[in-house]
C-alpha positions as CSV (number, residue, x, y, z in Angstrom):
1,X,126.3,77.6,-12.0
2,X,125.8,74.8,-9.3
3,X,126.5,75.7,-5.8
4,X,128.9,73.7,-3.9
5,X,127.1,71.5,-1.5
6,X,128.1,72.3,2.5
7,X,129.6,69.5,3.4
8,X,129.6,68.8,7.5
9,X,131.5,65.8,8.4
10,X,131.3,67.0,12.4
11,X,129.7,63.7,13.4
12,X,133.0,61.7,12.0
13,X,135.7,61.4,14.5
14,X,138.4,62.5,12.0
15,X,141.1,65.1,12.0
16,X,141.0,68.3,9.6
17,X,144.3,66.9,7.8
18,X,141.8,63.2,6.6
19,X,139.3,65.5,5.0
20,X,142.0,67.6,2.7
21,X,144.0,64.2,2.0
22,X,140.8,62.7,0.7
23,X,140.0,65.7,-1.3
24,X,143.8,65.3,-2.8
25,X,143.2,61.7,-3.2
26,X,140.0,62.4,-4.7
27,X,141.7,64.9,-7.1
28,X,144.7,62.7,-8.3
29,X,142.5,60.0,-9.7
30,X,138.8,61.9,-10.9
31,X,138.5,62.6,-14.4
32,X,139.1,66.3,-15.1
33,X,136.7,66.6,-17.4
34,X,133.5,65.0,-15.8
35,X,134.6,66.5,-12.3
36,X,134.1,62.3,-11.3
37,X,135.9,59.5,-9.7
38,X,135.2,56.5,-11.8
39,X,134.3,53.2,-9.6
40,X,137.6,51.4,-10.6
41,X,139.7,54.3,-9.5
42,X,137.9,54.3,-6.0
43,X,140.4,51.3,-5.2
44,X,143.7,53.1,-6.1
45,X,142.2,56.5,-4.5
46,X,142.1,54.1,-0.9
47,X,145.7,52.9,-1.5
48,X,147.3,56.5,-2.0
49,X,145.1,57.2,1.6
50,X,146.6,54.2,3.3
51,X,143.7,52.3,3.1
52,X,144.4,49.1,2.8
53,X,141.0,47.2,2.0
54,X,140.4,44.3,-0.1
55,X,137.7,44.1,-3.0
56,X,135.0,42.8,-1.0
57,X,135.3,45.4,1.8
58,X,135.2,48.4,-1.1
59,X,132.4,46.2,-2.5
60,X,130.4,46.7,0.4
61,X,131.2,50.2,1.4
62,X,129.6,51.0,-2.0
63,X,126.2,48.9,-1.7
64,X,124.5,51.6,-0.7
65,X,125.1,53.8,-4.0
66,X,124.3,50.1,-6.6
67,X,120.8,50.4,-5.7
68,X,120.5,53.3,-8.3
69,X,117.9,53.8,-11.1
70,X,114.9,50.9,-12.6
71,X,117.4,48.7,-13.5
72,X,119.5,48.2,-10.2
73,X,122.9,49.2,-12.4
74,X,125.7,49.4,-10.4
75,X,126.4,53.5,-10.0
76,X,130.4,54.1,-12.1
77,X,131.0,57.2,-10.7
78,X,131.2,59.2,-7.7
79,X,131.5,62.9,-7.0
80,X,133.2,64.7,-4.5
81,X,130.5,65.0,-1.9
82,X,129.9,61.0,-2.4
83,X,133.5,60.3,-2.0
84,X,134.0,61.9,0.8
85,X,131.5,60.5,3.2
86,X,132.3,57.3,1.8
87,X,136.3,57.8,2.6
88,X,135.7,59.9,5.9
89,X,133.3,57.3,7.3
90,X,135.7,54.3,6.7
91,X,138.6,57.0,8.7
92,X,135.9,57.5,11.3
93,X,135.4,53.7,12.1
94,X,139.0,52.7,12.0
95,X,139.8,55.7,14.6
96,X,136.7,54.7,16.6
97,X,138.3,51.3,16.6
98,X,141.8,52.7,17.8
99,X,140.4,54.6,20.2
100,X,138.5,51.6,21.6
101,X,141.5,49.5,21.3
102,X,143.5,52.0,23.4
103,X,140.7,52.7,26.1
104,X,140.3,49.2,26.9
105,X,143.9,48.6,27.0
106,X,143.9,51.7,29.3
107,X,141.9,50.3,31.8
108,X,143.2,46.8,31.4
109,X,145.0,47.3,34.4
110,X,146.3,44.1,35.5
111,X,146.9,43.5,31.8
112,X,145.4,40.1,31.0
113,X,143.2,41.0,27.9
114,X,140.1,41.3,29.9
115,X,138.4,43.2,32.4
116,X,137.3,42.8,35.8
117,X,134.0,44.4,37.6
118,X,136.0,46.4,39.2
119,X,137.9,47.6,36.3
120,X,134.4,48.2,34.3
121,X,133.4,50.2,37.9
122,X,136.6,52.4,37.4
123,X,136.2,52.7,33.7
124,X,132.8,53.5,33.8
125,X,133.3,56.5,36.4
126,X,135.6,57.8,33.9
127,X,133.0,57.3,31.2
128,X,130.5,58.6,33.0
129,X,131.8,61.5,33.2
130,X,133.7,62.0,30.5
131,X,131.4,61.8,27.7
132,X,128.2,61.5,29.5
133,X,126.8,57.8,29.1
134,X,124.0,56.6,30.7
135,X,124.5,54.4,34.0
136,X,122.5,51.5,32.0
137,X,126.1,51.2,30.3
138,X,127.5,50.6,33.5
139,X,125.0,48.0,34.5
140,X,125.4,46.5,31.5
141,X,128.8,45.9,31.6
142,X,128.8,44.4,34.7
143,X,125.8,42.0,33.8
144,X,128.1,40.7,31.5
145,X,130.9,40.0,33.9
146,X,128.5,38.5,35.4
147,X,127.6,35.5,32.9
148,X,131.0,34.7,32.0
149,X,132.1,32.1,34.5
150,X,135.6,33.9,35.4
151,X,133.8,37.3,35.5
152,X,135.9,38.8,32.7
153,X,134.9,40.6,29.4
154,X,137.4,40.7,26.5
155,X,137.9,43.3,24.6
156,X,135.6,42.3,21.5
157,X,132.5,42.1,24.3
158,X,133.8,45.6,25.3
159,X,133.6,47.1,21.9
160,X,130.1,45.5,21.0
161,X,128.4,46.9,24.5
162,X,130.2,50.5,24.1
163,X,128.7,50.0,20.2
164,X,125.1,49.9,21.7
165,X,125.3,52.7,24.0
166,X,127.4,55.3,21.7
């Protein structure tokens, strides 16, 4: 009998309760007797997770598993260990993207949409120490500020800096 692979999803930012609902959702929809979740079902499996994504956006979340075999056939099923990572990933960027959302917000504190030097100064010390990011981030930031002719970043500016360094 095959063992189980060990799954470690550690490096997601996801709760406990994402990876058991994805497991249920995988569940619900697999075929029983193959122990797989047939590509057309991946869609539907999304849906029942609250994952709203269109066609193209489940298209390309799968790319990486089409390039299978001599004749480039797109893969029809997935197992549970492909599921997964493929489910827990999407969760980990759309937290990553709240958490971003709500930092930046945080720190936004004159509440125009974009920040100051002074508020990338304040939010960097907090960075900084927080979760350990080199000062190059800091310098970074406020190189930025310093192109832009009001000295402001906006939030999509934020995210794609913070992207480089995390």
């Amino acid at each position: 009998m095959a063992e189980e692979p060990i799954l470690d999803f550690s490096h997601f930012h996801i709760h406990p309760n994402d990876i058991q609902e994805a497991m249920k959702a995988f569940k619900w929809f697999h075929s029983k007797r193959s122990g797989l979740l047939k590509r057309e079902d991946i869609s539907r499996s999304f849906d029942s997770l609250g994952l709203k994504l269109s066609q193209s956006e489940i298209t390309k979340m799968l790319l990486p598993f089409d390039k299978i075999g001599e004749l480039h056939e797109e893969k029809q099923q997935f197992s549970l260990p492909e599921f997964l990572h493929i489910t827990l990933k999407k969760i980990h960027q759309i937290n990553m993207q709240d958490d971003l959302m709500a930092l930046f917000h945080l720190y936004d504190l004159d509440r125009k949409g974009k920040l100051s030097k002074e508020e990338i100064q304040f939010l960097a010390f907090k960075l900084l120490a927080d979760l350990q990011l080199k000062p190059s981030l800091v310098d970074g930031l406020i190189s930025q500020t310093s192109k832009d002719a009001s000295g402001l970043i906006d939030y999509k500016l934020f995210v794609r800096l913070l992207a480089q360094e995390l």
